[in-house]
C-alpha positions as CSV (number, residue, x, y, z in Angstrom):
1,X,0.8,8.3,-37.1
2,X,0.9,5.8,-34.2
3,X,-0.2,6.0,-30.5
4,X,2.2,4.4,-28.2
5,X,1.0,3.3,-24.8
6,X,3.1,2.3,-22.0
7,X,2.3,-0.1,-19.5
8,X,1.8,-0.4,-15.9
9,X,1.8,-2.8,-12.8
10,X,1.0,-6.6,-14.0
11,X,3.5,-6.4,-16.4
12,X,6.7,-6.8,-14.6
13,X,8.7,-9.9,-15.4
14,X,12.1,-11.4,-14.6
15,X,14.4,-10.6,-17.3
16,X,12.5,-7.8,-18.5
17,X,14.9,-4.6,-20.0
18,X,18.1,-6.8,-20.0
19,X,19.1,-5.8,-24.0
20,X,18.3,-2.1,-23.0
21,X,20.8,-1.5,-19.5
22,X,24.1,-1.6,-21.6
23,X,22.7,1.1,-24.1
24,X,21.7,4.0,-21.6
25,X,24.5,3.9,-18.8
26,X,23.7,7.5,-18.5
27,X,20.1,6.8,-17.3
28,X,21.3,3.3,-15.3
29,X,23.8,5.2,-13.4
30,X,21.0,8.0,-12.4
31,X,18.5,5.3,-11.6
32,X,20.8,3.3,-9.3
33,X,21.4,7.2,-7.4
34,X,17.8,8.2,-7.2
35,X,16.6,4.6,-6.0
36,X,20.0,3.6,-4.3
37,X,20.1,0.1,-5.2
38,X,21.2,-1.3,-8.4
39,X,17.9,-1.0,-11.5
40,X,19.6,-3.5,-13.4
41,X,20.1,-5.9,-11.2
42,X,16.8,-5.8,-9.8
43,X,14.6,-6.2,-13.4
44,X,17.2,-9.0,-14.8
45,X,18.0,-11.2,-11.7
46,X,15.4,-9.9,-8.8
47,X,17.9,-11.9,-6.3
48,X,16.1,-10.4,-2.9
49,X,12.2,-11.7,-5.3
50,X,11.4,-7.8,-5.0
51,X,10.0,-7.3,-8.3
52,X,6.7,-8.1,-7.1
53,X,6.5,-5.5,-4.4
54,X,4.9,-2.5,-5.3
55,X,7.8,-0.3,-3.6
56,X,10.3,-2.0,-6.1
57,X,7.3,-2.6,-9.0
58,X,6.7,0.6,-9.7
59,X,10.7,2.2,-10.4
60,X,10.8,-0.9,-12.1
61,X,8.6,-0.8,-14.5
62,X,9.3,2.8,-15.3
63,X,13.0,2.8,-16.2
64,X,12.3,-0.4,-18.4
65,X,9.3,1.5,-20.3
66,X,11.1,4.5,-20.3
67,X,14.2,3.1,-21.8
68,X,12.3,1.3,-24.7
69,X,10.9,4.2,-25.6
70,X,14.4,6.1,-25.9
71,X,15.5,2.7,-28.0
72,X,12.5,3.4,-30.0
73,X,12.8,7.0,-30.2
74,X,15.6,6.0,-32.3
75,X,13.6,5.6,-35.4
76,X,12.7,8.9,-35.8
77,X,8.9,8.6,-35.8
78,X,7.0,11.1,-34.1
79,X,4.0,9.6,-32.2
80,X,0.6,12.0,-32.4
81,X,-0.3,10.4,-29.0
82,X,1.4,9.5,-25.5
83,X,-0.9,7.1,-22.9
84,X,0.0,4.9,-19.9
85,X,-2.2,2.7,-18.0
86,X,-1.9,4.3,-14.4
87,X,1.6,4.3,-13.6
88,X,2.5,4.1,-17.4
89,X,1.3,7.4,-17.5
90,X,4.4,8.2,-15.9
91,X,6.4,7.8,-18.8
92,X,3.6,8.9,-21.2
93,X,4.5,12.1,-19.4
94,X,8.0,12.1,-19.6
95,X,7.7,11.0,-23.3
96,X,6.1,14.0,-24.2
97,X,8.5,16.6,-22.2
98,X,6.0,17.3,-18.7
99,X,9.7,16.0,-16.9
100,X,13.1,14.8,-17.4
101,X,13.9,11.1,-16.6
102,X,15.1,11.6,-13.3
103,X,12.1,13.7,-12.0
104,X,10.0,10.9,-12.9
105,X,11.6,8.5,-11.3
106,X,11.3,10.2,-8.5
107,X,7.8,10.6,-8.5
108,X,7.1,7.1,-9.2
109,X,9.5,5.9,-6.2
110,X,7.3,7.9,-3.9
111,X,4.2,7.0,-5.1
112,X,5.4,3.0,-5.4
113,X,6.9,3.5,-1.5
114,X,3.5,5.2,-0.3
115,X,1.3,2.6,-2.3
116,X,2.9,-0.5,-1.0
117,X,2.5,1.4,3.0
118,X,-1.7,0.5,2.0
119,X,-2.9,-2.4,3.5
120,X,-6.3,-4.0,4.3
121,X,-7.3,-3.7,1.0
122,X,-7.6,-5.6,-2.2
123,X,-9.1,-5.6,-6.3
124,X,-10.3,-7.8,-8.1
125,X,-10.6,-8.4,-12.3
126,X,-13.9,-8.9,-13.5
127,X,-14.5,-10.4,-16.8
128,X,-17.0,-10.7,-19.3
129,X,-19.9,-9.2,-16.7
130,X,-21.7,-5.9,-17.7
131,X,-20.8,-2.4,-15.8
132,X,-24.5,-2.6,-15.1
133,X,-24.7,-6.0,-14.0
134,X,-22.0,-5.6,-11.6
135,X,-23.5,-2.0,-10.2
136,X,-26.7,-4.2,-9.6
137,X,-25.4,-7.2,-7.9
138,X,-23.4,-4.8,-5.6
139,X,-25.9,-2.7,-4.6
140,X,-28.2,-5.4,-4.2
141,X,-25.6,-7.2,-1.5
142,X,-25.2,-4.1,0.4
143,X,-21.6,-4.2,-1.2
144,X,-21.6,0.0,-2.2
145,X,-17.8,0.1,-0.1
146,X,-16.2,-1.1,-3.3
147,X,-15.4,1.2,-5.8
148,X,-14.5,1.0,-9.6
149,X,-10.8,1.0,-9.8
150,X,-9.9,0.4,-13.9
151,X,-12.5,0.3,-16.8
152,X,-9.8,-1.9,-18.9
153,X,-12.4,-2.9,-21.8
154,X,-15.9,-3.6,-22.6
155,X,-14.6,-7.1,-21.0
156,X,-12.7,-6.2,-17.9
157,X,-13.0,-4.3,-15.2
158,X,-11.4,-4.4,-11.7
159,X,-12.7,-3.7,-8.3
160,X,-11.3,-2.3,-5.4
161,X,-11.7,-2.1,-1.7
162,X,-11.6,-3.5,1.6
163,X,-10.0,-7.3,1.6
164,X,-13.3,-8.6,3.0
165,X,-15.7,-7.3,0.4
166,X,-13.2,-8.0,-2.3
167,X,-13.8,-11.2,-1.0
168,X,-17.4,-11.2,-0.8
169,X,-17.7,-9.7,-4.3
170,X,-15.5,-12.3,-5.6
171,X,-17.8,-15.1,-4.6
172,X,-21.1,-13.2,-5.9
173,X,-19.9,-12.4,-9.1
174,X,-18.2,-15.4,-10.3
175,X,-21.2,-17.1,-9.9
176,X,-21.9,-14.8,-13.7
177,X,-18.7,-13.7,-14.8
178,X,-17.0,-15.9,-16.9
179,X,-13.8,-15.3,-14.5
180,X,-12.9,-13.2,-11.8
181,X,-9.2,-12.4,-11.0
182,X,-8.4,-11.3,-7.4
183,X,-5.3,-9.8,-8.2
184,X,-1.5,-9.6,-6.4
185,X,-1.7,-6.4,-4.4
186,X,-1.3,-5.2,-0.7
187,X,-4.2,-1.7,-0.9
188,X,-7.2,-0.6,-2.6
189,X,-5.3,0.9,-5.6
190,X,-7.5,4.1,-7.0
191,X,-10.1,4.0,-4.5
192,X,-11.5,6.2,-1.9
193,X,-9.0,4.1,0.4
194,X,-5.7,5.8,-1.1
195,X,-6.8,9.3,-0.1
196,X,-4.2,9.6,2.5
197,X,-1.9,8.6,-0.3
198,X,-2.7,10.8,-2.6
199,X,-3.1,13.8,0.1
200,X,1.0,12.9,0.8
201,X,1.9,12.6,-2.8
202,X,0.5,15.8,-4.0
203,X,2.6,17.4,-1.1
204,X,6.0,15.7,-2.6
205,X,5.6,16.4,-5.7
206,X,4.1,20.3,-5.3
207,X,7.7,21.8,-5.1
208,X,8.8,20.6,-8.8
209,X,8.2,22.4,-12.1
210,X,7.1,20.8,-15.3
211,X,7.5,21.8,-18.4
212,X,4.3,21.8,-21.1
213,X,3.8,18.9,-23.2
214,X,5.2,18.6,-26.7
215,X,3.0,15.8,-27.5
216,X,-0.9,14.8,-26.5
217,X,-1.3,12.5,-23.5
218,X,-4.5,11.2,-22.4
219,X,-5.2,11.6,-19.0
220,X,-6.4,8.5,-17.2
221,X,-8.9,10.2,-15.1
222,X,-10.5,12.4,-17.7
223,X,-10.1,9.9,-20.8
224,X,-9.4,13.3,-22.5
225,X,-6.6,14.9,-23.5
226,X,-3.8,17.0,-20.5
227,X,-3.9,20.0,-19.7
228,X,-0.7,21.4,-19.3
229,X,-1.4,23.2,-15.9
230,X,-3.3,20.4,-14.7
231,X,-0.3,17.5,-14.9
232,X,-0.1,17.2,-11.0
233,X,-3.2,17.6,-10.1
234,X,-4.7,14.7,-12.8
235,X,-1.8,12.6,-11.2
236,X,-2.7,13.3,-7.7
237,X,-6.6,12.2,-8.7
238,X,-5.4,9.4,-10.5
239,X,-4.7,7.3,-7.0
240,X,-7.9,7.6,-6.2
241,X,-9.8,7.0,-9.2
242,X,-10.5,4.9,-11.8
243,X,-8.1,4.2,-14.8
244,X,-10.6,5.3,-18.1
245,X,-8.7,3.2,-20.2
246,X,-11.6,1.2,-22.3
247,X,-12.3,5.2,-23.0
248,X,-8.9,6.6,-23.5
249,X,-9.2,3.7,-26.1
250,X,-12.5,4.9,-27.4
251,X,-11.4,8.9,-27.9
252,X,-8.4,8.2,-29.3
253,X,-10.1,5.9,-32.2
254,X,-12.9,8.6,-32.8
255,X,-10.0,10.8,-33.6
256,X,-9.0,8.4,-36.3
257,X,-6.0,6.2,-34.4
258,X,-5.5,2.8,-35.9
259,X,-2.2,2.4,-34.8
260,X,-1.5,1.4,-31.3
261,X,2.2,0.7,-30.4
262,X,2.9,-1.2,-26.9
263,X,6.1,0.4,-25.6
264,X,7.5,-1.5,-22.5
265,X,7.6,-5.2,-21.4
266,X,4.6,-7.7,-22.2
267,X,1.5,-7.3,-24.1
268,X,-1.4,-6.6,-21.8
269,X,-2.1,-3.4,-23.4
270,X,-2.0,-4.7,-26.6
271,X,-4.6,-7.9,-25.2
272,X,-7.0,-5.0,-24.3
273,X,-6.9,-3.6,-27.6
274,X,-8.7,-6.2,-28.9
275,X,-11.8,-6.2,-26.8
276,X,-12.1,-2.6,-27.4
């Protein structure tokens, strides 16, 4: 049995779902309604260079993961596990039956029009620096503002927070780190800074009913597996916390997984995997 994780943001690229658009008109035609401008257009040619706007990232990104995953569905294997990396776990969701296509979408246009409203803020990718070692060099710089926003392997982590300490972090810890990556975003992405965020999101998305899951998902925040009655509130927290992925990785291993399947464009997941 295979896992099959499904990226997020960072892995949006021009061209990306062009072979799937013609094979689900169904779920083209309902994307183009919900988001009122044309999907397809957007992921092959990005003529207005939107792609790399959260606001437009984020729908993005979905229908192109979910999409693959319908191709793939095809095949008739039955994955034992569903996980995203943060808003991957949008379609990890609707992959195992918490939503239909369309309800998802809609979440994730909210959440990619209330995330790309953050400004001021700013993360950073760590690499090859201890979780301890980081903590320390901080704390020691009077740097506690920043908060951990993805635990991405025992090799990466990113940073979040206020542009200026981003900043400041940036120059302290590359002087250890083998690299550090400040990274192409407007906000603090899950941080204590997206708390007005998350306070509006969980009051869209409050009104709609989801269905229980068919299939195990891992919940980002927890690293442990979804509890049905818990969907909305895990993807509420999600925005302001980190993204347990190094442990998602980790549980799902100790439960005998070998098989990790990248559905969607690129292969960052699939990078991670190997320093985990």
């Amino acid at each position: 049995m295979a896992t099959y994780m499904f990226p997020g943001q960072g892995s949006q690229v021009k061209g990306m779902g062009s072979d799937l658009f013609a094979k689900f008109p169904e779920q083209v035609q309902q994307a183009d309604e919900v988001l009122g401008y044309s999907i397809e257009e957007l992921c092959v040619h990005d003529p207005r260079k939107q792609m790399g706007n959260t606001e437009f990232t984020q729908p993005a990104l979905y229908v192109v993961d979910a999409l693959t995953f319908l191709e793939k569905s095809s095949d008739g294997i039955k994955p034992s596990y569903f996980i995203g990396h943060s808003l991957g776990e949008y379609v990890a969701l609707f992959a195992a039956g918490a939503f239909d296509f369309v309800t998802g979408l809609k979440f994730v246009k909210k959440r990619g029009e209330l995330m790309a409203q953050a400004s001021g803020g700013g993360m950073l990718a760590v690499v090859d620096l201890s979780l301890d070692r980081i903590k320390a060099l901080l704390e020691n710089n009077g740097l506690n503002a920043i908060d951990f926003a993805n635990f991405n392997s025992s090799k990466q982590i990113v940073l979040s927070g206020l542009i200026a300490d981003i900043q400041r972090a940036n120059d302290l810890l590359s002087q250890e780190a083998m690299m550090c990556v400040p990274l192409r975003v407007s906000g603090a992405f899950h941080s204590r800074y997206m708390q007005s965020v998350a306070d509006e999101f969980k009051q869209f998305i409050e009104p709609f009913t989801l269905t229980p899951l068919h299939t195990q998902v891992i919940a980002n925040v927890s690293a442990e597996p979804y509890a049905d009655e818990h969907i909305k509130a895990s993807l509420v927290k999600q925005i302001i916390n980190p993204v347990r992925w190094a442990e998602t990785i980790s549980y799902l291993k100790n439960k005998g997984e070998s098989e990790f399947v990248e559905i969607g464009p690129g292969t960052v997941l699939t990078r991670l995997m190997a320093q985990n």
